[in-house]
N, C-alpha and C positions, 0 to 999 in steps of 0.2 A: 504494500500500500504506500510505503514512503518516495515508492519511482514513480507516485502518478499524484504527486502535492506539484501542484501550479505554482513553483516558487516565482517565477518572474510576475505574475500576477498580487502575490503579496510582494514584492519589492516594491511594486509601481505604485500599492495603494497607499495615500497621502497619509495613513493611520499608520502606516508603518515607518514613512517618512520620518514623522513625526515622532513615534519613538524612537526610535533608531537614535535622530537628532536627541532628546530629552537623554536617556543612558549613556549617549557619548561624552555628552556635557557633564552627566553629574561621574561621570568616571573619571574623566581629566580633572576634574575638581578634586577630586578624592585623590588622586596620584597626585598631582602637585603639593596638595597639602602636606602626604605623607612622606615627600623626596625631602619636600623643603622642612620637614620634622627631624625628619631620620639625617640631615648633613647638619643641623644643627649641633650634633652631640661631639661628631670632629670638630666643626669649626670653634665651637664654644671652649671646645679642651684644648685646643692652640691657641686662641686669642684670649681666653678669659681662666687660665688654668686656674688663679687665685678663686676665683668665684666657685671651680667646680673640687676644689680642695676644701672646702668648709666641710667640717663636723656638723654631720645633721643628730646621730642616736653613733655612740662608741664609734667603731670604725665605718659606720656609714657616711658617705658623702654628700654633696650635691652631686655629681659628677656620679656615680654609682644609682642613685635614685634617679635620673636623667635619663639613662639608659636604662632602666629597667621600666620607666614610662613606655618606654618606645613598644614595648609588648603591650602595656594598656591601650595605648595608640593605635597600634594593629587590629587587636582585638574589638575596639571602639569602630575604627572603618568597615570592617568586616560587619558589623552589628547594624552599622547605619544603612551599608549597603544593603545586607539583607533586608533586613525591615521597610525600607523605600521600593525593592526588585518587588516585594511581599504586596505591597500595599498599590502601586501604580503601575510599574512595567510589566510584571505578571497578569494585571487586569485588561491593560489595554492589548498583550500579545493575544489575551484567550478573548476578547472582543473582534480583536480580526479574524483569526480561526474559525472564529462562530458564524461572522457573516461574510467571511469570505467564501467562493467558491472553490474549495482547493483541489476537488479534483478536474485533472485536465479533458 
């Protein structure tokens, strides 16, 4: 059944368009956010090493907590992602499905 889905007929349709556009956008959104997170932890430990050398709790750091953010971080995009694919991209792909004609 999957050799006879009219894929250029959902390419063409403007709802797809339109998604397509909406998940590109908020995924570049979400990669920039998390390049420009995640090079923060080098840059901050060469240019700001006194700040990331503070004693937060015994031998934890700033610089130590900094980086281990980076997994809350992760975990945080992942959650956001899902939850937005959950709530809008999933609804509008199974909206075209429904009233597209997809077989050819």
């Amino acid at each position: 059944m999957a050799s006879n889905i009219n894929w250029a007929a959902i390419d063409n349709d403007p709802r797809f368009q339109t998604l397509h556009k909406k998940k590109t956008t908020f995924l570049w959104s979400l990669m920039i956010f998390s390049v420009i997170y995640y090079f923060l932890l080098p840059i901050g430990a060469g240019y700001y090493p006194e700040l990331f050398k503070i004693k937060v709790w015994g031998p934890v750091n700033v610089g130590i907590l900094f980086a281990l953010s980076e997994f809350v971080v992760a975990w945080s995009i992942a959650f956001i992602y899902t939850r937005r694919a959950n709530r809008d991209f999933d609804e509008m792909a199974a909206e075209i499905v429904r009233d597209s004609n997809l077989i050819k």
